[in-house]
Structures are given as structure tokens and as C-alpha cells.
N, C-alpha and C positions, 0 to 999 in steps of 0.2 A: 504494500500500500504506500510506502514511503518514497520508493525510487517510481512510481507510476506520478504521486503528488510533487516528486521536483521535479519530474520529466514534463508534466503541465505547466510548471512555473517556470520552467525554463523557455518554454513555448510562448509562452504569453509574456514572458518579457521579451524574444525574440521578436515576436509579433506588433510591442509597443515601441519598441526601438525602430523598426523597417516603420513606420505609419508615425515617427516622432519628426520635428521640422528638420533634428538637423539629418538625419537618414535620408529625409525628402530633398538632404541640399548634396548628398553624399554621392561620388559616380565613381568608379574605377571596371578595369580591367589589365588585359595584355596585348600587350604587341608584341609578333613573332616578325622577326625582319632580318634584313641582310644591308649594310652596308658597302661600297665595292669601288674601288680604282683599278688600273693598272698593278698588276701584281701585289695588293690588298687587298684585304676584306674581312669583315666584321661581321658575322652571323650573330645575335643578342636575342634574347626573351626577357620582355620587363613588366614589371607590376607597379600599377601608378594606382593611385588615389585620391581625389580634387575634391574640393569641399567649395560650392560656388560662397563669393560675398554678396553677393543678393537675393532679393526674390526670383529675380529674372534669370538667371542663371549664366550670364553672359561672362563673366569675369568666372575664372576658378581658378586655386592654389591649391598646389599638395607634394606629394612624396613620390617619389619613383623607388623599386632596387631594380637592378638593371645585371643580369648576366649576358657577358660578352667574351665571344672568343678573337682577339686578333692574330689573322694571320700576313708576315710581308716577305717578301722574296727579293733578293739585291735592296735592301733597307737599309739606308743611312743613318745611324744615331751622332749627334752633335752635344758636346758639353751645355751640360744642364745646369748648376747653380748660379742663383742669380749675381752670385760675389766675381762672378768670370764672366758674365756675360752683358753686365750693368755698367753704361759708360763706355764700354769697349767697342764690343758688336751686338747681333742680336740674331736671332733665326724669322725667317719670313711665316709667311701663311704656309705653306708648305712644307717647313722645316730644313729651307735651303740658306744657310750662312751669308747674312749680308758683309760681311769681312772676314774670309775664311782662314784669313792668317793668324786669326785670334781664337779660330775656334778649333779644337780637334775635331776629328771625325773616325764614329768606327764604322765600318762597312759589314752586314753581313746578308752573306749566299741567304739564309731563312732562318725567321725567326717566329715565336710564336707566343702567346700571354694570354691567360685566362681570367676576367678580373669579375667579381662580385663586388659591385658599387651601390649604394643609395645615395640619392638627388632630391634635388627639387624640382619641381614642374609647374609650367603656367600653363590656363588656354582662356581662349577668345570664343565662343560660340554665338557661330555666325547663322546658326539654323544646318542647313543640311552639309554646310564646310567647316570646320574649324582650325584657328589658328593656335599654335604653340611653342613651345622649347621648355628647355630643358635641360638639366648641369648636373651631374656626378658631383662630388661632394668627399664623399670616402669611401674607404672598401679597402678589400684586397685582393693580391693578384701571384699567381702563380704560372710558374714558367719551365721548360726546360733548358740548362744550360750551353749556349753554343759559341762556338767558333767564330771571329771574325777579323776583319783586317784592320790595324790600328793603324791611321796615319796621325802624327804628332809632330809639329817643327821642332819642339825644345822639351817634350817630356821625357820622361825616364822611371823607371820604377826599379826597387829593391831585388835583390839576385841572392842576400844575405845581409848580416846586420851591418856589413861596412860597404859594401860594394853595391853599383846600381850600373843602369844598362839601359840605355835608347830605346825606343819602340821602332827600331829598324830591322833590316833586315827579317830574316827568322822569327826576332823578337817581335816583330808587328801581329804575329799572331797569336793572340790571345783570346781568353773563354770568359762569357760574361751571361748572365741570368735578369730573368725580369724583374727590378725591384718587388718587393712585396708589399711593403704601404701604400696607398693612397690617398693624397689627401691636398684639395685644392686651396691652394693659397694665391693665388691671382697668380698669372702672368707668368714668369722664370721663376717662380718661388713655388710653383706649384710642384708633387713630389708622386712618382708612381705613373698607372693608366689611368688614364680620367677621358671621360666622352662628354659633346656641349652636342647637342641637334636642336635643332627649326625644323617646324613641321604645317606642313598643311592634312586635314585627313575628312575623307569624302565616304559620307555614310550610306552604306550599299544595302543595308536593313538596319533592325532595332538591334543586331546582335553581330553583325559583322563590318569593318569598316575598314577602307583603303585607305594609307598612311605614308606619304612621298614628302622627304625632307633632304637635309641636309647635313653631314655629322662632320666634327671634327674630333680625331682621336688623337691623343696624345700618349704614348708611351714609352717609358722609361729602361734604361738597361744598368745593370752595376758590375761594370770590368772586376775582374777577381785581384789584378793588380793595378794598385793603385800609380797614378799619376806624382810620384811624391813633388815634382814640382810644383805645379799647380796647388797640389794635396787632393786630387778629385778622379773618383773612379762611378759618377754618374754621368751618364750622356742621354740625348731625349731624342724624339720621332714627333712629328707634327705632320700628319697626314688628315686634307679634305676628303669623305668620297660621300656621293649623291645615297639614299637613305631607300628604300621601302620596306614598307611591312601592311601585314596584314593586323586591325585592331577587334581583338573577343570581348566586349563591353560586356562587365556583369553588373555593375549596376548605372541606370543612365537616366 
């Protein structure tokens, strides 16, 4: 009699919450998508959740987590902290060195990063279009470690506790893994994989909807030897690629 009498109570508060204002302001689902350039690409599955500020429902804020897998082939990583990169040079939209004689660069054949992030998320609800975006925030990211080619003008890393050695010849190759933190702190201070998209999404029923955006991915590598000149064994990726997915709205 007892588990039947909270199994009702559970019901009826279930029932008073779904039929409460703010459940009536509440929307979420998933988007199942692909991201993709030239030899990248970002397959992700994400779970958002918006709570409109109005009656109208035009405006909504909320939370995303976001699983993403990146994958890149001949991928350039470029020195990441902002104490090396502030004042000197800077990496473009694409992650190409605006002064390359200030930046190192690692080169690598493929590389690969699995990162579980939670963000924030806005939209626009425009009736049967919607507008939005959306920011990683933190997580973390896992990776296998690989191979790749270090070019360096003036670096050099430890060999033993008195002796060090150029990133030339032989020495230019080295093994480096995907950072594991994530965590956005604007601009070159940011740390790890982190994804920002814009979105437009076109409602194809009450339960299924098309989702064409734009994403920018950011990923992080940590060379296993360090740079002791500099002192720096993080280098970044800043890759654009165009967005789709498909959107499963469970509550809307």
C-alpha cells in the first residue's frame, strides 16, 4: 500500500510540475550533427535546455552538454598561452600564425580528441525558424597520444638534468596528447577543446527539426617535452567548419 501511495505522489507531483508556469516556459532536446572541412570533422550529440524570459517565448536561455568527437589529418597546432602570444603575434580565424617567426608550430599526419563539455545556449524564436548559439564553457577531453613534426626557431628541450637539445633534426619529432581540461577563459587564455556555433534551425514537425550552423573548434595539444625556453609544451588548433544536424525536441 505504501510504494503504490508514493508511486501516486510521485505522479501527481510529476503531473503538477509538467502543467506548472515555469515547465510551461521549459523546452529542451538533442541535436545529432556533424561538423566538417577539409580533412576535419566533428560528429557531437548535445542536450540543451532553455527556459524562455517571457510569456511569448521569443527570447530563451539555458545549458547545453555537448559530446564531441574531433577528428584532423595534416593538422597544424600553434603555441597556445597567452604570455607568448600577447603583444607579439596572434593566430587568425583559422589558426594560421599572423607572425610565424614568433610562433612555433607542431605539425601532425592525425590526430584525434574526445571532449564532454557543458555551455551555455541562446535562441531567438522566430515561429517556424529559429535563431541561436552557443559556447562550451568546461569539460573534459580525452585523447590518444601521437606523433608529430616540431618546427621551432630557438626552442630546445631537456635530454637530462644538465644537457638540452634543438627540436631539429630527428629531435623535431616528438609525441604529444590532447590536453584534458577545458575551460574557456576568452580568447588565448582559453585552455583545452572548446566549441562556439551559430545556428539557424527549421522545424520539419512538433518532434523533429533541421539545424544548419556554423562551428568553431578549438583544440589543444600538450608536447610530452617541454619547450624549456619559452617554458611551454601547449600548442592550439582553431579550425571553422559549416554545422548540420538533425534536432529531437522533447519538450517544446
Amino acid at each position: 500500500m505504501k510504494k503504490v501511495l508514493a508511486t501516486l505522489l510521485t505522479l501527481i507531483s510529476l503531473s503538477g510540475f509538467a502543467q506548472s508556469p515555469v515547465a510551461a516556459r521549459l523546452s529542451s532536446g538533442f541535436d545529432l550533427g556533424m561538423a566538417y572541412t577539409k580533412n576535419r570533422y566533428n560528429p557531437s550529440i548535445a542536450y540543451y535546455q532553455l527556459i524562455s524570459l517571457g510569456e511569448s517565448k521569443v527570447f530563451s536561455l539555458g545549458w547545453t552538454a555537448r559530446l564531441g568527437a574531433f577528428y584532423g589529418d595534416n593538422i597544424d597546432f600553434y603555441t597556445a598561452p597567452s604570455r607568448l602570444t600577447r603583444g607579439k603575434s596572434g593566430l587568425g580565424a583559422l589558426g594560421a600564425p599572423l607572425v610565424s617567426e614568433n610562433i612555433d608550430n607542431v605539425r601532425f599526419d592525425y590526430m584525434t580528441a574526445t571532449s564532454l563539455n557543458f555551455g551555455i545556449r541562446g535562441r531567438i524564436n522566430l515561429g517556424w525558424v529559429e535563431l541561436g548559439g552557443s559556447a562550451d564553457l568546461l569539460g573534459l577531453t580525452v585523447g590518444k597520444r601521437r606523433t608529430g613534426l616540431y618546427r621551432s626557431a630557438n626552442g630546445r628541450f631537456n635530454i637530462d638534468s644538465t644537457r638540452t637539445q634543438p627540436f631539429s633534426g630527428s629531435n623535431a619529432i616528438q609525441d604529444g596528447s590532447p590536453a584534458r581540461g577545458n575551460l574557456r577563459l576568452l580568447g588565448d587564455n582559453d585552455q583545452g577543446s572548446l566549441s562556439t556555433e551559430v545556428f539557424a534551425r527549421f522545424f520539419v514537425s512538433q518532434r523533429v527539426a533541421i539545424k544548419a550552423g556554423y562551428q568553431w573548434q578549438t583544440t589543444e595539444m600538450r608536447m610530452v617535452n617541454r619547450d624549456v625556453v619559452a617554458n611551454n609544451n601547449r600548442f592550439r588548433n582553431r579550425t571553422g567548419m559549416p554545422y548540420l544536424a538533425v534536432t529531437l525536441p522533447l519538450f517544446y
